[in-house]
Backbone bond lengths (Angstrom), bond angles and torsions (degrees), N, CA, C in turn:
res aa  C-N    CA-C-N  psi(-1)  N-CA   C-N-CA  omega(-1)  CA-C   N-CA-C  phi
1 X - - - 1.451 - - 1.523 110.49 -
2 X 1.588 112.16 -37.36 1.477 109.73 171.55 1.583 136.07 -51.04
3 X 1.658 96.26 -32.32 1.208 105.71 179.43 1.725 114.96 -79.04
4 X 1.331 102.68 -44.36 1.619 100.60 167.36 1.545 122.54 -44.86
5 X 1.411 87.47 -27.71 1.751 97.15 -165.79 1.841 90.48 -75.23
6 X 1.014 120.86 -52.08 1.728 128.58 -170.85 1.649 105.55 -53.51
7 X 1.796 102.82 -47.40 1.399 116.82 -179.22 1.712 112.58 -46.67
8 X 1.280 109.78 -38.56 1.100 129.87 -168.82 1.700 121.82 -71.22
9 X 1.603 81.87 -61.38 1.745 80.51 168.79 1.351 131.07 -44.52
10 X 1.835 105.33 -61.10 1.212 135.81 154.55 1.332 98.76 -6.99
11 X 1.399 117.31 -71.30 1.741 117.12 -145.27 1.668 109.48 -81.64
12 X 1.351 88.60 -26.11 1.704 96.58 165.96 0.977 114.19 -92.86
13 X 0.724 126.52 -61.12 2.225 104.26 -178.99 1.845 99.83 -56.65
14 X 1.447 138.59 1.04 1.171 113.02 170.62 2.026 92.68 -104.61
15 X 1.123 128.86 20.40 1.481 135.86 176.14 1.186 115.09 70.06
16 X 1.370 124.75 15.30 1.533 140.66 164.46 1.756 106.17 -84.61
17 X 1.882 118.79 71.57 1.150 110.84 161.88 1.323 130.09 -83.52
18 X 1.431 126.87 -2.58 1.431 121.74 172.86 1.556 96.35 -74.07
19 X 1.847 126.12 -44.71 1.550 111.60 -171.30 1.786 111.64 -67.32
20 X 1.851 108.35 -16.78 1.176 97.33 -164.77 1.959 99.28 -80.02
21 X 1.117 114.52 -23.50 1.627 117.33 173.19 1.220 122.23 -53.73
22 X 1.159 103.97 -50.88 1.751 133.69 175.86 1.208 113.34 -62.05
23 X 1.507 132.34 -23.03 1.758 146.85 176.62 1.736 89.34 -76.60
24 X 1.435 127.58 -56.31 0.788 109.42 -139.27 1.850 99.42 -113.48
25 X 1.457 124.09 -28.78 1.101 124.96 176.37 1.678 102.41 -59.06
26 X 1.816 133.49 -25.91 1.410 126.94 -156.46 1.895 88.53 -99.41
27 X 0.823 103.89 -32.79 1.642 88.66 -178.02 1.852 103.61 -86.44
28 X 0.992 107.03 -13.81 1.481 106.64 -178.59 1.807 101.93 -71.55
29 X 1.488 113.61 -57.19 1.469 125.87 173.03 1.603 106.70 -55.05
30 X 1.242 127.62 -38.15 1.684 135.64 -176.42 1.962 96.17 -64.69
31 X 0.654 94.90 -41.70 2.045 106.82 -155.60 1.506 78.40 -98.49
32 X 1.143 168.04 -85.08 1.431 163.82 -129.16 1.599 85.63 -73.52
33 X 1.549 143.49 -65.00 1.143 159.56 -90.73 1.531 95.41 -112.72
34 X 1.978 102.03 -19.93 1.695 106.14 -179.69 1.519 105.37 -107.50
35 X 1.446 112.61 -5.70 1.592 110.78 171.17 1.278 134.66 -24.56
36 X 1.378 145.42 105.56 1.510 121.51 -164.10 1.588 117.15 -51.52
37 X 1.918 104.33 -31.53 1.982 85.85 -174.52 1.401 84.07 -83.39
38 X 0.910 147.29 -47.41 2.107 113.00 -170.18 1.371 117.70 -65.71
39 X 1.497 129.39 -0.80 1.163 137.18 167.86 1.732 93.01 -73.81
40 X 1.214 109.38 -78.92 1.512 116.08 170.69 1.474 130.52 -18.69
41 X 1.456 107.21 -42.03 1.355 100.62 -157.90 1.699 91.76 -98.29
42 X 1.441 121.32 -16.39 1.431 128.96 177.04 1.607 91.78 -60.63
43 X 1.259 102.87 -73.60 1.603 118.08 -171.21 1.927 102.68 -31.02
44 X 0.874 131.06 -48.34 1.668 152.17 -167.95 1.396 85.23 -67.27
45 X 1.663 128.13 -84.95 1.339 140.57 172.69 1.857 107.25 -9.31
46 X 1.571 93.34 -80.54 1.666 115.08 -175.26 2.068 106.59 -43.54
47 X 1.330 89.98 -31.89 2.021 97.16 173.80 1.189 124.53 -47.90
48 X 1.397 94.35 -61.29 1.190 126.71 176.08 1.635 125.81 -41.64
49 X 1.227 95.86 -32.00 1.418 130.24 -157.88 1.196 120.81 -104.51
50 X 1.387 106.29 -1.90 1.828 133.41 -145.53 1.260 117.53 2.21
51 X 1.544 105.82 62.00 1.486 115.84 177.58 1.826 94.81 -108.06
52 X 1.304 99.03 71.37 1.624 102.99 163.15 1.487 141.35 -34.54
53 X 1.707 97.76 -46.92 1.538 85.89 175.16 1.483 123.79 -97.13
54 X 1.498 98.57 -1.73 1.770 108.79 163.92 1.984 116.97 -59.96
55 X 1.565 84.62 -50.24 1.087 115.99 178.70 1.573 122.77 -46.68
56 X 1.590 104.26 -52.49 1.213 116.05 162.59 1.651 135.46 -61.17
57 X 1.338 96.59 -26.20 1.880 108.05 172.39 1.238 89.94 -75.67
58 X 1.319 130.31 -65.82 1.355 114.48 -138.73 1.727 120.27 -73.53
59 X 1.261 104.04 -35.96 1.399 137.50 133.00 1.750 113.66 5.97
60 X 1.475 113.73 -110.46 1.382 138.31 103.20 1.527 111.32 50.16
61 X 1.644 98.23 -91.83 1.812 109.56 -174.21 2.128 89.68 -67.78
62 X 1.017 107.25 -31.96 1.859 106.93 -172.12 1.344 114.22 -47.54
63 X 1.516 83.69 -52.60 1.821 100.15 179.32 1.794 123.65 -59.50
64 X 1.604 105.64 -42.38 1.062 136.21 -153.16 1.759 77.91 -83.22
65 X 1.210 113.12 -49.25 1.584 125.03 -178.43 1.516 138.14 -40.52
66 X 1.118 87.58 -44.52 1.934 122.85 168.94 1.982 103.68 -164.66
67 X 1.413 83.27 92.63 1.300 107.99 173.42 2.151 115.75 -78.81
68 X 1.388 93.68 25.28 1.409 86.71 -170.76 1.746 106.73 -113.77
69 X 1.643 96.96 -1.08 1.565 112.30 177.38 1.048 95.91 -100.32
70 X 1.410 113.93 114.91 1.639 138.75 164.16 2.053 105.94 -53.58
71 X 1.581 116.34 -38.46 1.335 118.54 -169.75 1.148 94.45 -70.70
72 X 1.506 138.21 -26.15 1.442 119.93 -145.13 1.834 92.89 -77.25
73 X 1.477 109.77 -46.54 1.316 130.87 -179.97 1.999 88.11 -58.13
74 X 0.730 149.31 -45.59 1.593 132.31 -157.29 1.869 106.10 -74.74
75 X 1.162 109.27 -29.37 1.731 134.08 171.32 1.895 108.35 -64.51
76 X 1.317 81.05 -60.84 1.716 91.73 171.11 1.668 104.27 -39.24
77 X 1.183 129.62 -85.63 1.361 156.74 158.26 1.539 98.45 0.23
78 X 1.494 101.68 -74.91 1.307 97.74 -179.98 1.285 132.71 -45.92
79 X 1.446 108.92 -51.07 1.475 111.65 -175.81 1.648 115.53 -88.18
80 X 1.349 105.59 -18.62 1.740 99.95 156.22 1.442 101.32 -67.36
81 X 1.353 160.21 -49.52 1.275 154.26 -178.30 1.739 105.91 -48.30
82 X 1.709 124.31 -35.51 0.981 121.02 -149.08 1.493 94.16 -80.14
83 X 1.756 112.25 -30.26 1.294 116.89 -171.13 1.524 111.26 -100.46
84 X 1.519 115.99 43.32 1.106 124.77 -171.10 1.541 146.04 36.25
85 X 1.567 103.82 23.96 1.506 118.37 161.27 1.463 118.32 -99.12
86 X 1.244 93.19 95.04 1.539 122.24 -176.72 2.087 100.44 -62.70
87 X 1.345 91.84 -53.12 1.807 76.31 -179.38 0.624 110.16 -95.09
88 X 1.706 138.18 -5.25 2.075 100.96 150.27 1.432 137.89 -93.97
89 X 1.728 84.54 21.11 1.842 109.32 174.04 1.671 92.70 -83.62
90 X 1.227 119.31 -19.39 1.712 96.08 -174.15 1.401 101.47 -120.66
């Protein structure tokens, strides 16, 4: 994020503000994009969708993400069950 942030200045004080937006809106979307609830709510999306093993990464990194939500792990479960791994559904 630091470097976007440097990228940024850079591009504006040289009068390049569309590159200095673009430094900082693409690492902002990159770094937001691993968040556990937008991991989560993808993972929910991908369910929906019964795209299981999408479902299951994204899922997965959520849990792994903020490991202090017991639901994120109950989703996990599920959709490892959906793709027929019974013991790493429990």
């Amino acid at each position: 994020m630091q470097s976007a942030v440097r990228q940024s200045f850079k591009a504006e004080a040289e009068g390049r503000l569309s590159d200095s937006l673009r430094a900082v809106n693409g690492d902002l979307a990159a770094h937001l994009a691993r968040h556990p609830i937008v991991r989560y709510r993808s993972g929910k999306v991908l369910l929906k969708q019964r795209k299981w093993r999408e479902a299951a990464v994204a899922l997965s990194e959520a849990a792994l993400g903020d490991p202090q939500q017991p639901g994120l792990f109950s989703h996990c479960a599920f959709v490892l069950r959906m793709l027929g791994d019974v013991t790493g559904a429990r």
